[in-house]
LUMPADREN-941742 format. One line per 3 residues: their letters; for each residue x, y, z of C-alpha. Coordinates in nm, 2 decimals, m for minus. Each point is the difference from the previous one (the first is absolute). Layout:
<atoms>
A) X/Y/Z ~ ...
</atoms>
This chain:
<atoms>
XXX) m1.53/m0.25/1.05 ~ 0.10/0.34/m0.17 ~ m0.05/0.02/m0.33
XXX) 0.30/0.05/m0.22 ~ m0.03/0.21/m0.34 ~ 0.12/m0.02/m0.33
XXX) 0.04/0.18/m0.27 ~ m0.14/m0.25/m0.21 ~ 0.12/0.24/m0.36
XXX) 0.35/m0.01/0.09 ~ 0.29/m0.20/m0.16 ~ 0.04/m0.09/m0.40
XXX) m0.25/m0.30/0.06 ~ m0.24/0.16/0.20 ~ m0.31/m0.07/0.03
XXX) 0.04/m0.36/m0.08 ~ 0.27/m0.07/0.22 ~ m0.07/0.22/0.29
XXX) m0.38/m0.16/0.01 ~ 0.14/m0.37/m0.02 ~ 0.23/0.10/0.27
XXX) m0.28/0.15/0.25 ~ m0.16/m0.31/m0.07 ~ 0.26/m0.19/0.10
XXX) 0.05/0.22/0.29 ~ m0.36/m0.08/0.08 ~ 0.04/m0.32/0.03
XXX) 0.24/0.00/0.27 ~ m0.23/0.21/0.20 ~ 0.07/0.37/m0.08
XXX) m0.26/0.24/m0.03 ~ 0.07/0.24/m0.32 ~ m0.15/0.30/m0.17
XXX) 0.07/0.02/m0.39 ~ 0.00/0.36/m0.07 ~ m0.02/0.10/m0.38
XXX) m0.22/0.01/m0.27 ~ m0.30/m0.18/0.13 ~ m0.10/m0.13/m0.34
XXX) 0.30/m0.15/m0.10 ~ 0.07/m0.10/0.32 ~ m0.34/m0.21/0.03
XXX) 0.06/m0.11/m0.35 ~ 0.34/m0.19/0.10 ~ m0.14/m0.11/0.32
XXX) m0.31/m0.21/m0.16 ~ 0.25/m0.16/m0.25 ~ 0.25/m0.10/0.22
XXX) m0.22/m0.10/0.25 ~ m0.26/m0.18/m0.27 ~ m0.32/0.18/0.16
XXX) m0.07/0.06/m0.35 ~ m0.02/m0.38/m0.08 ~ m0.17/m0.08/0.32
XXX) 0.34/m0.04/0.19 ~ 0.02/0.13/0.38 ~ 0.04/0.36/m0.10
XXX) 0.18/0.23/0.22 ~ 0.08/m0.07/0.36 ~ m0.19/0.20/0.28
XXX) 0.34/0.15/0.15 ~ 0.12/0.14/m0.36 ~ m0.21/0.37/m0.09
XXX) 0.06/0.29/m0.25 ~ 0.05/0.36/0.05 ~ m0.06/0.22/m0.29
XXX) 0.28/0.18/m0.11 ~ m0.06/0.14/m0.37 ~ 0.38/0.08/m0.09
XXX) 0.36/m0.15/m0.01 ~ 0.34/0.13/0.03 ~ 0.19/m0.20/m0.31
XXX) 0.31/m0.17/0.05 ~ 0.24/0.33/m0.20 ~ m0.22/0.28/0.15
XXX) 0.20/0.26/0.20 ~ m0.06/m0.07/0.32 ~ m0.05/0.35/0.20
XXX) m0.21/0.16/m0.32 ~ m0.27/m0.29/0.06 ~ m0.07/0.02/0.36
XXX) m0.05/0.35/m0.04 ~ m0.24/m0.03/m0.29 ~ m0.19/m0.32/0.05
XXX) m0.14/m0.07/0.33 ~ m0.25/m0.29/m0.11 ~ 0.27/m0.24/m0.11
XXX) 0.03/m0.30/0.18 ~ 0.34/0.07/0.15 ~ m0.19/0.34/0.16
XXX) m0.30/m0.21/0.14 ~ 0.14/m0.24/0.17 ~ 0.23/0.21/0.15
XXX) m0.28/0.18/0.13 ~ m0.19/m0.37/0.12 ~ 0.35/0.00/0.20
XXX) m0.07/0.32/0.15 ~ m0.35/m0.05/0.08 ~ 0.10/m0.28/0.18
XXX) m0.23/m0.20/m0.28 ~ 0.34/m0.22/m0.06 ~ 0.28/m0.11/0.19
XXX) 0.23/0.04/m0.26 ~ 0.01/0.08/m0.39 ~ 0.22/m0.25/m0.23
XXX) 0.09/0.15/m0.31 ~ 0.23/m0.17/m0.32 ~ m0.06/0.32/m0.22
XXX) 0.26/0.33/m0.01 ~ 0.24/m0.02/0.28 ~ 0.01/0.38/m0.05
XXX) m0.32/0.08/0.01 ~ m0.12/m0.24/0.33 ~ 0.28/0.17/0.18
XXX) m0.16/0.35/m0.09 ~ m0.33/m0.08/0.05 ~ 0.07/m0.16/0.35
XXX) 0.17/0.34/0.10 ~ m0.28/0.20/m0.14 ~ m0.28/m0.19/0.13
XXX) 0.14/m0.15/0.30 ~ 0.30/0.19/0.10 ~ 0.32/m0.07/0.19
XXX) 0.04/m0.15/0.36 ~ 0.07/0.28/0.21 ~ 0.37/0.03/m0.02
XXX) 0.06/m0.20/m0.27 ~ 0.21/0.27/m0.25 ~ m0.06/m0.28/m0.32
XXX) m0.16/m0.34/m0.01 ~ 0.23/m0.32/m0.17 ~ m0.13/m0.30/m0.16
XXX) 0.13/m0.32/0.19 ~ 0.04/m0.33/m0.17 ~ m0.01/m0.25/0.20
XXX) 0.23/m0.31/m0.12 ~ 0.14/m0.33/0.05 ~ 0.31/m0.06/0.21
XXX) 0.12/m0.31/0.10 ~ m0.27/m0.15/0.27 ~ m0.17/0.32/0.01
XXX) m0.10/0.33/m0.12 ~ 0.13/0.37/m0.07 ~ m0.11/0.33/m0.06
XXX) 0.18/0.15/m0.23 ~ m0.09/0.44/m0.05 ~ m0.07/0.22/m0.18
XXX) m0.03/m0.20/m0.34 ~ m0.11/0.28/m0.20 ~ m0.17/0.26/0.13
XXX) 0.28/0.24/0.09 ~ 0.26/0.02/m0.28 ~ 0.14/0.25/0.23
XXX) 0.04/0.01/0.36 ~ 0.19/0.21/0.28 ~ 0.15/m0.21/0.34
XXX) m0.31/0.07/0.18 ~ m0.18/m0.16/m0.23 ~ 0.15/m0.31/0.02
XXX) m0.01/0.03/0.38 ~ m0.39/0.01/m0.02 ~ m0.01/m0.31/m0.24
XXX) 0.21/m0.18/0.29 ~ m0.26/0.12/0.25 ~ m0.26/m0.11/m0.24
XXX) 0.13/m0.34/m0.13 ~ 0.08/m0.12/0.37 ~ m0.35/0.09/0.09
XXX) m0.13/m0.18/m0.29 ~ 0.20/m0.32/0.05 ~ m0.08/m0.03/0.39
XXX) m0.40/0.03/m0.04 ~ m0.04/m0.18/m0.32 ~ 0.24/m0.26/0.01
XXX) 0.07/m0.03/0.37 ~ 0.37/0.08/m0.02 ~ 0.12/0.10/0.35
XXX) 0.26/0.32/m0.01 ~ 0.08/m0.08/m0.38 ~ 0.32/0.06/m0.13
XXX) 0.01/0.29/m0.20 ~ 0.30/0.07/m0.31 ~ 0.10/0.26/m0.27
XXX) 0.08/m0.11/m0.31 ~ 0.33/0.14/m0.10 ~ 0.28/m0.15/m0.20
XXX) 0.22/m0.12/0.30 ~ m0.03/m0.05/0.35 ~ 0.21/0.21/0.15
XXX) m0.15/0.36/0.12 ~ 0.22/0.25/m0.26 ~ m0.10/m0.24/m0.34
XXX) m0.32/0.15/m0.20 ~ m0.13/0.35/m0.10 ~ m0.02/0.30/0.19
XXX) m0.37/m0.13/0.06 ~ 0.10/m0.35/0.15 ~ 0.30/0.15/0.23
XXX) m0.24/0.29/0.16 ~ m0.26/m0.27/0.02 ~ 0.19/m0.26/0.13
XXX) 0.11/0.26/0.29 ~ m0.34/0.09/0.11 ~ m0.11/m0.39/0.01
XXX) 0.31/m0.07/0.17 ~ m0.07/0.26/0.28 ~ m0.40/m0.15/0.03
XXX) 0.13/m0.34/0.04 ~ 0.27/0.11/0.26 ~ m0.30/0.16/0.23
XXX) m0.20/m0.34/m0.06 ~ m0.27/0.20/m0.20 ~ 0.07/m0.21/m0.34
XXX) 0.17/m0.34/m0.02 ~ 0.24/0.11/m0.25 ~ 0.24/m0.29/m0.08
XXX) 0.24/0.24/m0.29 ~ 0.05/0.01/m0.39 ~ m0.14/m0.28/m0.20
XXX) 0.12/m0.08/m0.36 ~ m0.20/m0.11/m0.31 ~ 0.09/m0.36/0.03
XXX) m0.13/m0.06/0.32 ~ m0.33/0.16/m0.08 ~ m0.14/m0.38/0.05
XXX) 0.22/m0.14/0.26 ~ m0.19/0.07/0.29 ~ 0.27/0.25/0.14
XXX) m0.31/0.25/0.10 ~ m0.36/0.02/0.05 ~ 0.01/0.35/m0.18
XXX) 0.18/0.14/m0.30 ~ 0.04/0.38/m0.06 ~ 0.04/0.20/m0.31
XXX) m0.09/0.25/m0.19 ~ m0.28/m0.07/m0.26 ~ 0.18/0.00/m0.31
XXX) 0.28/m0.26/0.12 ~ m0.26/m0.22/0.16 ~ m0.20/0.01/m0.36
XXX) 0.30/m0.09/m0.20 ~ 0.14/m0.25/0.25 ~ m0.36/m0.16/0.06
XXX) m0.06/m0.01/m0.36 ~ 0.31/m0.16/m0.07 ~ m0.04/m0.28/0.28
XXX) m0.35/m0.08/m0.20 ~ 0.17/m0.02/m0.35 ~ 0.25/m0.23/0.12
XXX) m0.22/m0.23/0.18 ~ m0.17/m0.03/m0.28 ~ 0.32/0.00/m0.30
XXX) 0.13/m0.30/0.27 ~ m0.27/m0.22/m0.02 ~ m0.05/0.09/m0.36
XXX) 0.33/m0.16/m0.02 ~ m0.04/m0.28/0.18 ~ m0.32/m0.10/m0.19
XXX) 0.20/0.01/m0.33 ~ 0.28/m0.21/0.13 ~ m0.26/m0.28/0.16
XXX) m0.10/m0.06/m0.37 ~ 0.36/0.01/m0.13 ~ 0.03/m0.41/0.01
XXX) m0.19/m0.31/0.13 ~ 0.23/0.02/0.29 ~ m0.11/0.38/0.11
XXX) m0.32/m0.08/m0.04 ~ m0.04/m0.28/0.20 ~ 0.22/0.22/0.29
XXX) m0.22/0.30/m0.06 ~ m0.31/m0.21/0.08 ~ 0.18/m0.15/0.30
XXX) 0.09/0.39/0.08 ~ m0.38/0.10/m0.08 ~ m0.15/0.02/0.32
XXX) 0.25/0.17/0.21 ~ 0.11/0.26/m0.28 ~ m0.39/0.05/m0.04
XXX) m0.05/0.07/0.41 ~ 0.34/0.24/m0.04 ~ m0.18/0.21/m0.32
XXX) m0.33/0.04/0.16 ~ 0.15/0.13/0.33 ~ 0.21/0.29/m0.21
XXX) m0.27/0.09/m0.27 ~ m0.17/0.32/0.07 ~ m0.31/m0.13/m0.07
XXX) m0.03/m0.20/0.32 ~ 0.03/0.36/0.21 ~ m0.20/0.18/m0.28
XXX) 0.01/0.39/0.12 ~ 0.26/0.22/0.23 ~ m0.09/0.22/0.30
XXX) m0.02/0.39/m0.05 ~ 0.15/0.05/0.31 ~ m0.05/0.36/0.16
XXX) m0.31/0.12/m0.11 ~ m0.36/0.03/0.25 ~ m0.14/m0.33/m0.16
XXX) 0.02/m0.32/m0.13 ~ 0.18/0.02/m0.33 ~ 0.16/m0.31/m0.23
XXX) 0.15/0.02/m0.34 ~ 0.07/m0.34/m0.23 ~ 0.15/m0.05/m0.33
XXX) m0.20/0.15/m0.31 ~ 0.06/m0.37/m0.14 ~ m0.16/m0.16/0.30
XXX) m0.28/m0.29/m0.13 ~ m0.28/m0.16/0.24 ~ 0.24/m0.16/0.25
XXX) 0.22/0.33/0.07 ~ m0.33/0.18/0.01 ~ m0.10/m0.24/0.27
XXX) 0.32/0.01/0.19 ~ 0.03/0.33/0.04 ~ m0.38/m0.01/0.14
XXX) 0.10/m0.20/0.26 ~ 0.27/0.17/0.05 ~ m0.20/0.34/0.07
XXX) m0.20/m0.22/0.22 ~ 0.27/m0.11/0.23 ~ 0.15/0.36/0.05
XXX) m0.35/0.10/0.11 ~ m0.06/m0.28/0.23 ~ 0.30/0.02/0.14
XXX) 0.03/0.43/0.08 ~ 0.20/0.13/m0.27 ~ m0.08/0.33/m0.02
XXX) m0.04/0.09/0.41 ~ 0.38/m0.17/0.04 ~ 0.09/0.20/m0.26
XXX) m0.12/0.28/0.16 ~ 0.13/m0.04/0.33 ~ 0.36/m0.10/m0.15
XXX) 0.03/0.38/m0.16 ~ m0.15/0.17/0.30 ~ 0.27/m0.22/0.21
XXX) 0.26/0.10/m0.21 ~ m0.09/0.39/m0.01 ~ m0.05/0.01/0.38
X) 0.37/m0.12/0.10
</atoms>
């Protein structure tokens, strides 16, 4: 098995949550390589794992890669790569590189991973700007929905590419045959949206009519979870806002919903009754459960999670990385852009 990194000084809990969750990540099998302060890092692995106390101490397929520096959360993203190359964001990039790693999983500056990855790593050849992809419940299944935030602007051919690039990803890792690929606009019909969706939606329209993408037309907001396509297109700032707001609701709704179950003996006894179901429904939409996004685009395993993430996310987003190696991310990727350039 491929060992996965992570940037074990990334995220606001870091390194207590991002060791718990390689731990936890550990257990299911995964093979991962702390990189960060060794110190601290060996410090919060002998109290969480008790070795200290005389408890089991830490597990054969977990090691540490010195890394002596950190990119903070508010540090300017493009300014850091180029002045601190012994950060842990920089070194495991590089483990990815030197084929050490699999993949690198990251919850610390979105900004600066997507700089370092294009830096250290590069682009796929072709590929004019790499998107982060979240994939997301919908109905029965799953989508991708790109770029999430890291292209606050984008051209047409952009967008193209993330199509390209989100149909590849959705075929090898989750076994979707020809998925169905969308733009997000604000109505179906081919002349609603920006100058950006219209252009955009011509270009996908003309792939899908030559059988090179399986382009199925516009897609609007409120059918980001219905299930209406394997693959949802946008430019990074829309797909930041609307994602962002699909994770505040989620949780304002059941927010909600725990306050009236307490409201009177009768919602509380219906809430309990309601328990288990509404408990299976939150799990599947908390972000936690997928724990980081894809950096689609660039010449190596990347993934990017929540600065917020605790143990669990940490975990997920581990075996996420794991999956996408296992199952050929990054050569589908590849062969999906050089496909698409060569028609």
């Amino acid at each position: 098995m491929t060992a996965i990194a992570l940037d074990a000084m990334g995220g606001d809990d870091a390194p207590g949550a991002t060791v718990e969750g390689a731990l936890e990540a550990a257990a299911a099998g995964i093979e991962v390589v702390l990189v960060g302060d060794a110190e601290v890092l060996g410090h919060e692995l002998n109290r969480l794992t008790g070795a200290s106390a005389g408890g089991k101490g830490t597990p054969t397929n977990v090691r540490i890669v010195h890394a002596p520096d950190q990119v903070a959360m508010g540090d300017h993203a493009a300014r850091e790569v180029r002045r601190q190359r012994q950060t842990s964001l920089y070194v495991g990039m590089e483990l990815v590189k030197a084929g050490d790693a699999g993949a690198l999983v990251s919850m610390g500056n979105t900004g600066a991973g997507m700089a370092t990855a294009l830096v250290v790593l590069g682009r796929l050849k072709g590929v004019e700007r790499p998107a982060l992809g979240a994939v997301i419940p919908a109905g029965d299944g799953m989508v991708l929905f790109l770029d999430v935030g890291a292209n606050a602007d984008a051209r047409s051919s952009h967008l193209v590419q993330f199509a390209h690039l989100g149909s590849a990803y959705m075929e090898a890792v989750y076994g979707v045959t020809k998925p169905r690929v969308a733009l997000l606009s604000i109505g179906e019909e081919p002349s609603k949206g920006s100058t950006l969706v219209i252009e955009t939606h011509e270009a996908l329209q003309a792939l899908g009519e030559q059988g090179r993408l399986n382009f199925v037309g516009n897609l609007e907001s409120r059918d980001l979870l219905n299930q209406k396509a394997d693959v949802i297109v946008t430019d990074g700032f829309t797909g930041n806002v609307a994602l962002k707001l699909a994770e505040g609701l989620v949780s304002y709704l059941f927010d909600s919903m725990r306050v009236a179950a307490r409201s009177s003996l009768r919602s509380k006894v219906g809430g309990l009754l309601l328990y288990p179901s509404l408990r299976g429904v939150r799990e599947r939409l908390d972000y936690r459960a997928h724990g980081a996004v894809p950096l689609l685009g660039v010449d190596g395993g990347v993934f990017i999670g929540h600065g917020r993430s605790d143990g669990h996310a940490v975990a997920s987003g581990l075996l996420a990385a794991q999956r996408a190696v296992d199952r050929g991310m990054l050569p589908a990727l590849a062969a999906s852009i050089a496909d698409g350039l060569s028609k």
